[in-house]
Every structure is written in C-alpha cells, then in structure tokens.
C-alpha positions as CSV (number, residue, x, y, z in Angstrom):
1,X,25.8,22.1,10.8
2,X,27.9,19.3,9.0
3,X,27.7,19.8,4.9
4,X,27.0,17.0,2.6
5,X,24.7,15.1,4.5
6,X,21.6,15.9,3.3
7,X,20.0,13.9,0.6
8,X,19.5,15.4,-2.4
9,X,16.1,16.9,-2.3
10,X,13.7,16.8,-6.4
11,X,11.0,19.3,-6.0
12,X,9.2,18.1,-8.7
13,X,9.2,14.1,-8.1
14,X,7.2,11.5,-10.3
15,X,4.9,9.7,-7.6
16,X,3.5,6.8,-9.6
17,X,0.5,5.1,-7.7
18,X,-0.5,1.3,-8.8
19,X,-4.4,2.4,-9.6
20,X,-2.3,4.7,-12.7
21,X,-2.6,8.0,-10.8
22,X,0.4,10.1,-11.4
23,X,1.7,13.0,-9.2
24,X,4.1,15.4,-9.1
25,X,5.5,16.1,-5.0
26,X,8.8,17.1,-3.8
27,X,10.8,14.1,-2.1
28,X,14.4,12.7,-1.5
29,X,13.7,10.4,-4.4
30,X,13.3,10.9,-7.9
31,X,10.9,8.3,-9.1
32,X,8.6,6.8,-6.0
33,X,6.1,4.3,-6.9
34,X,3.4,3.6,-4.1
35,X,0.7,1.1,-3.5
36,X,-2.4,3.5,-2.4
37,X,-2.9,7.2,-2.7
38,X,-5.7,9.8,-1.8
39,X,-7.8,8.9,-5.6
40,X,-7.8,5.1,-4.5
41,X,-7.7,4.9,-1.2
42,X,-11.5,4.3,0.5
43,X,-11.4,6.5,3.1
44,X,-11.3,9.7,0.7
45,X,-13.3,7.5,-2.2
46,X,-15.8,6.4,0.2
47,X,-15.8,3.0,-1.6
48,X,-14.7,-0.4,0.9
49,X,-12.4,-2.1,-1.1
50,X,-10.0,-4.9,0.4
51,X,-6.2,-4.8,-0.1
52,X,-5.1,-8.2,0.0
53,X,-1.4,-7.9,1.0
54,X,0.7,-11.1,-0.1
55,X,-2.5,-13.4,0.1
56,X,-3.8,-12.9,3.9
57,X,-7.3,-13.2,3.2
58,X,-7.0,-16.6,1.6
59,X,-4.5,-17.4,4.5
60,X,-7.2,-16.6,6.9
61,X,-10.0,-18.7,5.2
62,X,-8.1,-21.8,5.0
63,X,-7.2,-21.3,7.9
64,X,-10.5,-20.4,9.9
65,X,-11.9,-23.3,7.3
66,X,-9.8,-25.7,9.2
67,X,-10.3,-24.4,12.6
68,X,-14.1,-25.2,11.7
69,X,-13.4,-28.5,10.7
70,X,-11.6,-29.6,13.3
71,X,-13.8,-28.4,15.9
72,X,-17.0,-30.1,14.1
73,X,-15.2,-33.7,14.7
74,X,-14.6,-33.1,18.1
C-alpha cells in the first residue's frame, strides 16, 4: 500500500446545512457546507417543498408560457 496518499481524514467535521442545522460527521474535509440535509429535506420532513436550483422553475414558465402562446396563434 503506497503511504501518503490518503487525505487527511477530521472525525469530528463541521457539516453546516443552508436551513442553519449544524452537524458534527467525520469527512476528508474540515468545514462542509451543504444545501439539504435529513431536518430539511421533505422526504424525512414529510413537507413538499420546491428547491429551485439557479431559477428552473421560472425558466420553465416562461418558457411553457410561450409555447402556449405560440400555439394559440397558430
């Protein structure tokens, strides 16, 4: 097995999650800062949310609204 290769590993790692919940996992990384986690995310919450990633839902309704407008002239 080669030496020096490995990362190095933080067994206590700062997970910080973007709805404030804070936890404390072993990674390669000492700080990790993530977009969803188990207290947010609906399938263990149980709530429907949507996660609008970089605006596709408002890409998709403009552009469905045009498709719709187009095909009403025809």
């Amino acid at each position: 097995m080669k030496q020096n290769i490995h990362p190095q590993y933080y067994p206590k790692s700062n997970i910080q999650c973007a709805c404030g919940a804070g936890l404390k996992r072993g990674a390669t990384k000492e700080n990790v800062a993530v977009e969803i986690c188990s207290q947010c995310h609906p399938y263990y919450t149980g709530k429907e949310k949507i996660i609008d990633a970089a605006g596709r839902v408002e890409k998709y309704k403009t552009r469905a609204a045009k498709a719709h407008k187009s095909s009403s002239k025809k």
